[in-house]
N, C-alpha and C positions, 0 to 999 in steps of 0.2 A: 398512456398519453402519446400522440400520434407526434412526428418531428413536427409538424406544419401548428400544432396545439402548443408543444413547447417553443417553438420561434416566437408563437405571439405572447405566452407569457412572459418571457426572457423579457420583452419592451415593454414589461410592465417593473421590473427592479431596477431602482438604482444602488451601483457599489458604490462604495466610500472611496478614501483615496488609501494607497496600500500600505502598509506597514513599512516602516525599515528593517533592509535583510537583514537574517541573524549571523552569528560569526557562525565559520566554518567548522568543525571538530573532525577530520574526514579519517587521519590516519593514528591511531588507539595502539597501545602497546601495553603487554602484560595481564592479557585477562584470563584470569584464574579460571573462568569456566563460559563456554557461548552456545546460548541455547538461542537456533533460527526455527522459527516460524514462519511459513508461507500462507499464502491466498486463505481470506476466512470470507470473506462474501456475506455477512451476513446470519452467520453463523455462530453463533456468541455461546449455547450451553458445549458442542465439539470445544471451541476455540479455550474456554473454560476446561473440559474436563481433558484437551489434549497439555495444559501450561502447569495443571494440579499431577500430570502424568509425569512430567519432566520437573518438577519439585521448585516451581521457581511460586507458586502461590499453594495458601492453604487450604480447607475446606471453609472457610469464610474470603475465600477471595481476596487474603490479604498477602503479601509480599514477603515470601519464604526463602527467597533464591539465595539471600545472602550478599558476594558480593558476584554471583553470575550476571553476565550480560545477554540481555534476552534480546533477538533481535527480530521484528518484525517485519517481513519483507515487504507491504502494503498490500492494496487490495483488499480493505477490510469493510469498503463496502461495494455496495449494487448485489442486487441479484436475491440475495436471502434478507427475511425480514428484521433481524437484530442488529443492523448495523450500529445506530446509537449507540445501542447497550455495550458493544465491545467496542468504540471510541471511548467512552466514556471510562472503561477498566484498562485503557491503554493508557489513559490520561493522572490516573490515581496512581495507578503501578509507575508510571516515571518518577514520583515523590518519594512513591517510597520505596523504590531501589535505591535513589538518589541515599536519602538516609541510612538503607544498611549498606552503603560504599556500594551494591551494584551500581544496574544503568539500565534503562530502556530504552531501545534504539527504534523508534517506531518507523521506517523509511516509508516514503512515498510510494503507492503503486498510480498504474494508468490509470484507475479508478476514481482515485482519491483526486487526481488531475482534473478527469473528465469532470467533474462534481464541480472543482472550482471555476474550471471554464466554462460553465455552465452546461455541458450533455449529460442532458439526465435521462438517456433511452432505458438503462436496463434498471432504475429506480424500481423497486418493488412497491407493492401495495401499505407491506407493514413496514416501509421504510417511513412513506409519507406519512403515513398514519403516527410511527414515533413522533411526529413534530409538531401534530394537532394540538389544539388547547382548547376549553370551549368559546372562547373566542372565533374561532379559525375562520367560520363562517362570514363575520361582519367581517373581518381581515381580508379576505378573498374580496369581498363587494368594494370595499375599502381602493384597492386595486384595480378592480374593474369601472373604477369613476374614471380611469385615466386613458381606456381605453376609448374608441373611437362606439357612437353607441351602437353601430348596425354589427361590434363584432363581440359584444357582451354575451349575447347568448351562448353564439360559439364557445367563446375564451369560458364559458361557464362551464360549457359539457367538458371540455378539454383539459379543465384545471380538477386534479384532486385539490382536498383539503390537504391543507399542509405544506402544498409547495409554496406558496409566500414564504411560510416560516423556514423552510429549509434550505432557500435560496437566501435570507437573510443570516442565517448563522452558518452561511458556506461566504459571506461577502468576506474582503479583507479587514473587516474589525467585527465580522461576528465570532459567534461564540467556539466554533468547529473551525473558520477558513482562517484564523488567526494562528490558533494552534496548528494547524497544518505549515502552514505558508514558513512555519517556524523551521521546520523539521526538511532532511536532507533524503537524495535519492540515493547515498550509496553512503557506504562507509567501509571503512577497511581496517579488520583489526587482526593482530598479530600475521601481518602480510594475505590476511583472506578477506578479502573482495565481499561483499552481501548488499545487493540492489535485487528489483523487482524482474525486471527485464533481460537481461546480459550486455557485456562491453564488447560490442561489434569490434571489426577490425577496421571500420571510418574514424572511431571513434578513444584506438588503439591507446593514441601518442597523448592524448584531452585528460590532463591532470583529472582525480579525483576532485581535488575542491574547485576546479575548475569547472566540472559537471555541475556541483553541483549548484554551486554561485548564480550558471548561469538557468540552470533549472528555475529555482527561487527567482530569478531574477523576471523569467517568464509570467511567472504565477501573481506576481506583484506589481511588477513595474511596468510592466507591456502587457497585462491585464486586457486593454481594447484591441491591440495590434493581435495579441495570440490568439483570442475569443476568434476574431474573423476569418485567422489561416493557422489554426490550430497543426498542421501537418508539414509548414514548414520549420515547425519549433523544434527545438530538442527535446522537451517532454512530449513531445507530440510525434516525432520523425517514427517512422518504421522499423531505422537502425538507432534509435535513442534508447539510452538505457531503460524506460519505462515499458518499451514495447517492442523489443528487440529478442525473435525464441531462437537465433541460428545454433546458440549454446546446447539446447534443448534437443533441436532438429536436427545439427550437420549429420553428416556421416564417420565414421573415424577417420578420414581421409584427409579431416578437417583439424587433425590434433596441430599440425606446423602452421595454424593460423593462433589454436589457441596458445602454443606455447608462445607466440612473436605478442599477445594481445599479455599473456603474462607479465612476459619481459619489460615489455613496456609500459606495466603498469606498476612495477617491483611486487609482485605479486606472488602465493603460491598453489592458491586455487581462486574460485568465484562458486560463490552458492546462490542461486538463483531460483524465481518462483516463477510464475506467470503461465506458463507453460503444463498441463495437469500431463503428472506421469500416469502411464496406462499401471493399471490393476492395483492402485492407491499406495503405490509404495516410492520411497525415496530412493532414486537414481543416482548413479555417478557414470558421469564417462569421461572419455580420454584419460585414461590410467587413474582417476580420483581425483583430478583437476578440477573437475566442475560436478554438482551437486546439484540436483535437480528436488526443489523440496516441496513444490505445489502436487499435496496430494490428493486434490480436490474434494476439503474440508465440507462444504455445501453438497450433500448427497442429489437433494434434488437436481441440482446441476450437472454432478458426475456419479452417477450412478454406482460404479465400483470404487468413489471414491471414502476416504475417511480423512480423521483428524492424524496431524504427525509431525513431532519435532527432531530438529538436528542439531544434535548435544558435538559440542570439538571440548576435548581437557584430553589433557596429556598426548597429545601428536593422536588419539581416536575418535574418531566418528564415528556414529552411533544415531542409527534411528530410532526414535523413541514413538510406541502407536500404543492404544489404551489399552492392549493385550500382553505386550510383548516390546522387548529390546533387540536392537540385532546392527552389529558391527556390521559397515559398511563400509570402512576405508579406517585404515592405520598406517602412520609412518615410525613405529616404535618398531627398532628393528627386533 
């Protein structure tokens, strides 16, 4: 679907008015075991057989981990066509970690933003299609009464089935944009930092729950204002934690910025996704401060990419891929 196709369906939905923000939970202490996950795209049997690899789900996909906290870094959809499907198993697995005392920490990626603010460029084919019913069709017509009529034809060719449906359960009381709008862009447990993007050094001294308040606050309350200037927002900025790779990128030259962006987060690393490490493996730089864990699950997309989690219990980290285990940082002397 062309930008100029989706501008005119955009003026065919209206949102609701936004939820009330959720409280904040930003900073966790004492987790027996933290399993991160980065970027799945769309990717749901990797995204499955990378979470059955790291023991936090069974071979029926139910909730094994105990009391681990699984953390996912967002990004879980655009691009590859199972995104529902692994929404939908991030949304079950919160209940029932909840119940055996874990937690699932699903964080926000740019993705999961761009969806609410309406940019749906990199939407796949079988994404839309998840949202079809057979309805879809009068649904779509349905839509197109509201248009102007010399632009119906157009708005025909230009709209798959399914976007009605999918711009509806991405609004702030549908079914998808509610539970999101729920959920936080970072969190920080046992002093480790885990958001999508990285904490620039603009963005150094900006509390945690401050990020993320005002994240949420984006996505909900200022819904029309963000929509029109999407890139002066904090979910939207360059150097905002959603979209922010300098962690990824610097050079080591760059450690005396991350150790100041530490300090003043009381921090004692940042594990970050967004950014695909080259030859599908988990990264760390600046002495094991930062943790690079997008190992570009969606192969179509990265070609030498695979599925891969990052296990922390007992001062080690540990990448975890469907073959093999392999330490990557310890502070056990």
């Amino acid at each position: 679907m062309t930008r100029r196709g989706l501008l005119f369906a955009a003026a065919l939905l209206l949102l609701a008015a936004p939820p009330p923000l959720a409280a904040d939970d930003c900073e966790i202490q004492g987790a027996a075991r933290i399993v991160a996950v980065g970027d799945v795209h769309g990717a749901y049997d990797s995204f499955v057989a990378i979470l059955r690899a790291a023991g936090v789900i069974d071979e029926k996909q139910r909730w094994s981990g105990g009391r681990t906290r699984l953390v996912q870094l967002g990004d879980v959809v655009d691009r590859g066509p199972d995104s529902r499907k692994a929404l939908d198993l991030l949304r079950r697995l919160e209940k029932e970690a909840e119940r055996a005392k874990g937690a699932v920490h699903a964080l926000l990626g740019n993705h999961e933003v761009m969806w609410m603010l309406g940019d749906l460029r990199y939407v796949s084919k079988g994404e839309y299609a998840a949202f079809t019913t057979r309805d879809s069709e009068a649904v779509l017509e349905r839509q197109l009464e509201r248009a102007k009529p010399e632009m119906r034809d157009e708005l025909r060719k230009q709209t798959p089935l399914g976007y009605v449906e999918l711009n509806r359960a991405l609004a702030p009381e549908g079914e998808y944009g509610k539970w999101l709008r729920g959920h936080d862009a970072l969190v920080k447990i046992d002093g480790i930092l885990f958001l999508h993007g990285g904490i620039s050094p603009a963005l150094a001294a900006t509390p945690c729950a401050e990020i993320n308040a005002t994240v949420r606050r984006e996505i909900t309350e200022e819904l029309k204002q963000t929509r029109s200037a999407p890139l002066k927002s904090l979910a939207g900025r360059e150097d905002g934690p959603l979209w922010y790779r300098g962690l990824a990128q610097e050079p080591d030259s760059f450690e005396p910025q991350v150790e100041q962006i530490l300090q003043a987060q009381g921090a004692r690393a940042i594990v970050i996704a967004h950014t695909p490490a080259p030859g599908g493996r988990i990264k760390t730089h600046f002495g094991g401060r930062v943790f690079q864990i997008d190992t570009g699950m969606l192969t179509s997309y990265v070609p030498d990419g695979r599925a891969s989690a990052l296990e922390i219990k007992d001062g080690t980290f540990t990448a975890i891929y469907l073959d093999r285990r392999e330490v990557v940082h310890s502070t056990v002397p």
